[in-house]
N, C-alpha and C positions, 0 to 999 in steps of 0.2 A: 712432340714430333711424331708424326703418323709412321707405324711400324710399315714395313716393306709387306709383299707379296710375298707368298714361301716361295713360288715364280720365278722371282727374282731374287733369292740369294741361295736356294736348295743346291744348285749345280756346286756352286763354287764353295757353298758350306761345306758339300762331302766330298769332293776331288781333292783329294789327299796325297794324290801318286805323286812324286819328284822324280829331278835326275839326279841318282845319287853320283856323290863323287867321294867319298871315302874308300868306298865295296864295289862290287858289281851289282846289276841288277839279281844276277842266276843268285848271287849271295845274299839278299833278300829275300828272294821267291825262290828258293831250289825247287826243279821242278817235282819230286817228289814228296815236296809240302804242297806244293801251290797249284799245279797244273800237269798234267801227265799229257797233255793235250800239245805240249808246244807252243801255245800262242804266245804273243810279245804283249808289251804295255799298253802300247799303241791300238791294236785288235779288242782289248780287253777295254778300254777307252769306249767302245760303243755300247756296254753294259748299260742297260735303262731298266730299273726296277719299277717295278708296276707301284709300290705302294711307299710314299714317298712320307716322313712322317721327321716330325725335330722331337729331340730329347726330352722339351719340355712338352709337347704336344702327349709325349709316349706316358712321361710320369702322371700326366693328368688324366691320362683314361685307364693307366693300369691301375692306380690308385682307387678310382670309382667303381672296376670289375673284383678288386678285394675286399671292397666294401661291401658291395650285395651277396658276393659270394657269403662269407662271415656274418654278414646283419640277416642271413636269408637262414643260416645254420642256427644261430642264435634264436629265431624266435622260435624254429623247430626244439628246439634241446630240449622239452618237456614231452613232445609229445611220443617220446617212447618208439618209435616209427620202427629201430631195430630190432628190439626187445620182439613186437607184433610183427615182425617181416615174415615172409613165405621163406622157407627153411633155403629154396632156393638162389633166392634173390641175394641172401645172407651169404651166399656162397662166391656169387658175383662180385659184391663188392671186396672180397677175399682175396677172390683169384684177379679183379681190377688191378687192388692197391698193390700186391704183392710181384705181378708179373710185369706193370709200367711204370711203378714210380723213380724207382733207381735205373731204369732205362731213359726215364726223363734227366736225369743226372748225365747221365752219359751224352746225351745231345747236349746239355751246359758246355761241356768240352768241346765237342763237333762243333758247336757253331763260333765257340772262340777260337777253335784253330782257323775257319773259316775268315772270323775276324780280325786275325795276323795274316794268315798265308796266301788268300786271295787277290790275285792281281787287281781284279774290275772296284776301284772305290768304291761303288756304288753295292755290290756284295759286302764289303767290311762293313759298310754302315748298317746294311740289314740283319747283318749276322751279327753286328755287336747287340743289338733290340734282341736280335734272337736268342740271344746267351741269357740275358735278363728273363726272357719270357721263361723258357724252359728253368730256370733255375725258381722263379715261382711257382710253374706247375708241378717242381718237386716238393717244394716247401709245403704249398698250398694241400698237395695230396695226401702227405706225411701226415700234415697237422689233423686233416679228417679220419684218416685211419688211425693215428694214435689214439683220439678219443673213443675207441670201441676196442682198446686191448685188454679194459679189465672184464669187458664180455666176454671175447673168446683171442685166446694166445695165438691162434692162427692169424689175428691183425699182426700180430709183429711182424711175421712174415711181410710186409711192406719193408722193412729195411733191413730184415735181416735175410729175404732169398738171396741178393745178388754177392753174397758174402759168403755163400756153401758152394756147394758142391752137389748141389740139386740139380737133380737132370733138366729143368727148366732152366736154372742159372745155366747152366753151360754152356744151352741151346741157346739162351736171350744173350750172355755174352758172347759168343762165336760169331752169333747174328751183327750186333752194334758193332763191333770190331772190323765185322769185314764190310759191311757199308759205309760205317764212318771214321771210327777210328785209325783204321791204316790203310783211309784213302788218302790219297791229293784233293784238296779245299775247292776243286772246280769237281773230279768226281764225287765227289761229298754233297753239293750240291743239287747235280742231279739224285743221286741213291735216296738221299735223304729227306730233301726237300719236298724234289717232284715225286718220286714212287712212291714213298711212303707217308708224307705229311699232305701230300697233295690228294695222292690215290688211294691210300688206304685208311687214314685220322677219321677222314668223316665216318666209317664204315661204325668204330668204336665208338667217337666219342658223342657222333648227333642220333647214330642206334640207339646205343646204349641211356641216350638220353631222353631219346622218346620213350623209351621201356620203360625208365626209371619215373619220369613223368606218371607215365600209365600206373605201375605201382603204388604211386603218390609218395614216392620219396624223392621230396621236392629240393632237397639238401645236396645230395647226389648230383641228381638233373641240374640244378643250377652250378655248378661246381665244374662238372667236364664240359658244361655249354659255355665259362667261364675259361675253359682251356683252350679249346676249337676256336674262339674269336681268335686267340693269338696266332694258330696254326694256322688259321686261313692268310694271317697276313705276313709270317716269314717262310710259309709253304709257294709263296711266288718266289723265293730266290732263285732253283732252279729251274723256273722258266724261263728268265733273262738271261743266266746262263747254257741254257740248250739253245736258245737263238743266236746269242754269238758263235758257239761253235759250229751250230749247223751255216751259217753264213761265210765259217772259215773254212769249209769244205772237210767236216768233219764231223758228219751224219753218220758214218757206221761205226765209229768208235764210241759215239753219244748212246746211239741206240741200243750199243749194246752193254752200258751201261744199265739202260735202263731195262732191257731183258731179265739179268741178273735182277737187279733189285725189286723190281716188280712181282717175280716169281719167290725171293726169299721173303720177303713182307706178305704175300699172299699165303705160303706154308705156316708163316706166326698166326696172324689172323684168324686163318680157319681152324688151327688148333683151340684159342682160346673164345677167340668170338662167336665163332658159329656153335659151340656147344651153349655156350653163355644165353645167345638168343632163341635158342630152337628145343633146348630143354630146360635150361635153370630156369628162366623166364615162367612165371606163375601162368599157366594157358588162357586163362580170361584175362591176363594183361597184356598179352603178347601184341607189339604193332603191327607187325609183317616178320615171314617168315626171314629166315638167313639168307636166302636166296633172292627174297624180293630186293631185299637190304643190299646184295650183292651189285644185282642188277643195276638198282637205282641211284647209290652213292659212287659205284667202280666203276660199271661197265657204261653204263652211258657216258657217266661225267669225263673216265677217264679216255675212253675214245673219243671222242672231241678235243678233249686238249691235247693228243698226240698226231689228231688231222689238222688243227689247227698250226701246231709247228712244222710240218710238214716230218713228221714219223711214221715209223709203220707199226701196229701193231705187233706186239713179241710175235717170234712164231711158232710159238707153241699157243694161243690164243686161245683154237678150237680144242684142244688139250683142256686148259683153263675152265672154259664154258663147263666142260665137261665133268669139273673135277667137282663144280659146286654145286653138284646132285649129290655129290656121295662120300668126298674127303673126312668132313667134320661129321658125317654118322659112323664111319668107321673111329674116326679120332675119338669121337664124345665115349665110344661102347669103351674103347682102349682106355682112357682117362676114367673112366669109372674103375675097372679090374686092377689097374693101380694107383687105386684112391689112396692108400699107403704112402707113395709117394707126393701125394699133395697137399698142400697148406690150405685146402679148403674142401668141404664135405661136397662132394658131384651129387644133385638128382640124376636119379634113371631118367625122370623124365618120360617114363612109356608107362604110364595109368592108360585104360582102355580107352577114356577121353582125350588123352595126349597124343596114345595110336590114333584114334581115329582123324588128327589136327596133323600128325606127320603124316597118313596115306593123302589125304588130301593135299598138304604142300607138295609131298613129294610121292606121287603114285607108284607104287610097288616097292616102297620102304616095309611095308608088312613082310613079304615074301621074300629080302633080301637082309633087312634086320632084325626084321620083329623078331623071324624066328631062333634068331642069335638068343636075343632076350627071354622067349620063351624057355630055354636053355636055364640062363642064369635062374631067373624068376624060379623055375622050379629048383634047383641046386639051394638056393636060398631057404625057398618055403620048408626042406627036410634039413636044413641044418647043415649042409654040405661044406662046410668052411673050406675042405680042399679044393673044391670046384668052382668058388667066386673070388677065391686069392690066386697071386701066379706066384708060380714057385721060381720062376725066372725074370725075365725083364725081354720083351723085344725086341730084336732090330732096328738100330736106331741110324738115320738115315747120317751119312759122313760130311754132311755138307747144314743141312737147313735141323738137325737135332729130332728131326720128331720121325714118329714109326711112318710104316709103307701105307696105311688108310687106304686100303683097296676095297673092293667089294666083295661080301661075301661069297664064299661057293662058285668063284672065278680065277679058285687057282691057287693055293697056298705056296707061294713060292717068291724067294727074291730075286723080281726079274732085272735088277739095273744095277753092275756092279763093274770096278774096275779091279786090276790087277796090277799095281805099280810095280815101278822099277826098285821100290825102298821093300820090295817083300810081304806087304799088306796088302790085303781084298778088300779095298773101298766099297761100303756096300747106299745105298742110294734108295730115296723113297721114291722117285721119278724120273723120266725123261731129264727133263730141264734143270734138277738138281746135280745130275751127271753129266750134261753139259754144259754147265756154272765148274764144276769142278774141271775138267779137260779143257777148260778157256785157260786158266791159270791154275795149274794143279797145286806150285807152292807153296801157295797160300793154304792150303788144305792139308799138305802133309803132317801127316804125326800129329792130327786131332784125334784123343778118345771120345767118344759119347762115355756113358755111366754104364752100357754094357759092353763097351771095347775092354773098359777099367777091370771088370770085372772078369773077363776073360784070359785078362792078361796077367790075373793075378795080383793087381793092385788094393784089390779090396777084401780083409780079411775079416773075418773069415766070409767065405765067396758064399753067399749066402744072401738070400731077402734082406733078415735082420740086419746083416753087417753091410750090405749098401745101403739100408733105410739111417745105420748109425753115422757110414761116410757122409752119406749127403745132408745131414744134420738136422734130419726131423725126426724129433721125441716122441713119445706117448705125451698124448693132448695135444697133439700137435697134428698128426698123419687126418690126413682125409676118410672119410667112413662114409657109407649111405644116408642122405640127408634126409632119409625118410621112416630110413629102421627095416627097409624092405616093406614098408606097407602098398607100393606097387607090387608088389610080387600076390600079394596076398587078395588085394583087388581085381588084378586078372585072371586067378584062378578061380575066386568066386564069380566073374561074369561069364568066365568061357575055360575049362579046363585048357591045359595047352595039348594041339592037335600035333606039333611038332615029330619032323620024322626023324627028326634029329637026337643020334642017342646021347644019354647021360657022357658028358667029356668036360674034359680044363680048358675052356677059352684060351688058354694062354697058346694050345696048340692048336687052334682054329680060327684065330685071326691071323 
């Protein structure tokens, strides 16, 4: 008997929805799991997902993308590729495994609440695929980083960040949390789907895969190209969800959904991506700068798909544009100075051939960072241990986890803060972080960052050491210069530094 069209039995295969008669509907879907939107069954009935696939369709292609991922590692396994890697690169994969894999974990959850709580059938069935997918890309990613923890202890950090009390774990769970975990399964959709798996996935996982390509670490590169295929295809959930709402007359509740999320995904990103591509990155393998990468994977793709639904652009936008000149140079210089706190060793990244590939990407990066570095670089070359450690920890924003990334020598001060009614001075890296927070303060109250903690006395002794000991990274474990300082030593030898800038501790000049 000739099988059927998917055509003709995909509707009625996944329309799942009933009239119940035990419960209510609200007792099925309360709207606090299910929908914050208000719509009915009925409204949610017009939910069409773009990418239409059956169970057995799904296990036959998953099956064959573990297979080349695995058969493509396997024939690598001799060739040492680690062992030989650019000290940088080594770093990448570090700060990869460590800061997304157990976030992949956490979307298993998101999209099975998705796959209970959401009215649209047609959602549950994507979102049940979607639990499947993300629970391989954590398995898959684990099992690649477990094989490189008898080279260096900072791989464990793949399963063991999101279990501390690391300032990144805090930042990365306060983040997941507030986009997916203690959303409703229709806003989870949007947050997660569309802002982030939609707008932000390719930025990571097809950058970082042409880098890794260029590198010729082909293990890598085929493994998160291996990821990205599934994210392209449950990263359409919240687009069939932003059409029904927006059709039910509920464009500016949507939108500003995705304000928030676009702008917290944006603050992760630039933290770790753009330092990743624009210094770890070995400089003859670099594809395009951070910025190109910005351009080409966010800003075009994701302006088109928000004219296309008929959105507006956030309106902090030209803010945005703005920020990805200069965010992640300030971030990368900060993430260096508290390499202590991190599970993977930061290049400087500023060899004189490296300056001269950052003035070129990004013109007048000499005059507003170099001279930062020349700073260190010298502090370093005499031995200045006091002057390239911080004897404190900075400002860490109350909302998105990470410092103020502003530009040098334009103002040492925290300009975006509130003053609640609970007695605290919410302090903010931005605009739009402080008004993420004044949308719904709630949700915000009585978050410490790792220097709230430390201020308040919860971390003893209130000291470097005794937050390096809270947040649970060891000796052989803490981050250090991946180079030994031999940047520092290469640009003194081509160019003394002319810097008018006197001897001082970074820690008070960012």
């Amino acid at each position: 008997m000739a099988l059927l069209n998917r055509s003709e039995w995909y509707d009625i295969a996944r329309d799942t929805n009933w009239t119940p008669s035990y419960v209510g509907v609200e007792d099925i879907f309360p709207d606090e799991m299910s929908d914050a939107f208000g719509l009915s069954l009925d409204q949610w009935n017009a939910y069409d997902e773009p990418f239409k696939i059956s169970y057995r369709e799904y296990v036959q292609v998953q099956s064959r993308k573990d297979a080349d991922a695995y058969s493509v590692k396997a024939a690598l396994a001799r060739s040492n590729f680690y062992d030989n890697a650019h000290p940088g690169w080594q770093s990448i994969l570090k700060m990869h495994f460590g800061a997304l894999v157990l976030l992949e974990y956490n979307a298993v959850i998101a999209e099975a609440k998705m796959a209970r709580f959401a009215k649209a059938p047609g959602m549950r069935n994507m979102a049940t695929f979607g639990s499947m997918d993300e629970l391989r890309h954590a398995q898959i990613q684990l099992y690649f980083a477990h094989e490189n923890v008898s080279k260096s202890r900072q791989f464990d950090w793949a399963i063991k960040c999101f279990h501390t009390q690391n300032w990144a774990a805090v930042a990365g769970r306060a983040m997941i949390d507030d986009l997916c975990l203690g959303r409703d399964a229709a806003t989870m959709s949007i947050m997660l789907t569309f802002a982030l798996e939609q707008g932000f996935t390719n930025l990571q996982f097809l950058g970082l895969a042409a880098d890794a390509a260029e590198v010729g670490d082909y293990s890598f590169s085929n493994l998160i190209s291996s990821v990205q295929t599934d994210e392209a295809r449950h990263a359409q959930i919240g687009t069939a969800a932003l059409k029904v709402l927006i059709a039910n007359g509920k464009k500016e509740q949507a939108q500003r959904a995705v304000d928030i999320a676009f702008w917290r995904n944006w603050r992760m990103f630039m933290t770790l991506t753009g330092p990743a591509i624009d210094y770890l990155t070995p400089l003859e393998k670099r594809h395009q700068s951070f910025k190109e990468f910005v351009h080409e994977f966010i800003v075009a793709q994701f302006e088109r798909s928000l004219e296309d639904l008929g959105l507006d652009k956030p309106w902090y936008w030209d803010l945005f544009l703005r920020t990805v000149d200069y965010f992640h140079h300030s971030g990368h210089l900060e993430l260096w100075f508290v390499r202590q706190t991190l599970f993977w060793n930061p290049s400087a990244g500023v060899s004189p051939p490296e300056r001269a590939w950052l003035e070129e990407k990004y013109p007048g990066w000499g005059e507003k960072w170099g001279r930062m570095w020349d700073v260190v670089g010298q502090n370093a070359i005499e031995g200045r241990d006091d002057k390239v450690f911080p004897k404190t920890f900075p400002v860490l924003c109350n909302v998105c986890g990470t410092s103020s990334g502003g530009i040098p020598y334009n103002g040492y001060h925290q300009g975006h803060w509130t003053d609640h009614g609970d007695g605290r001075r919410y302090y903010f890296c931005s605009a739009p972080c402080k008004w993420i927070f004044d949308v719904d303060p709630k949700r915000y109250l009585g978050h410490l960052s790792i220097t709230d903690r430390l201020l308040a006395g919860q971390i003893l002794p209130p000291t470097v050491e005794g937050a390096l000991q809270y947040m649970g990274i060891h000796p052989g474990e803490r981050g250090a210069d991946a180079d030994d300082y031999a940047w520092a030593h290469q640009c003194a030898a081509v160019s003394p530094s002319q810097t008018k800038v006197p001897h001082g501790n970074l820690a008070t000049g960012l």
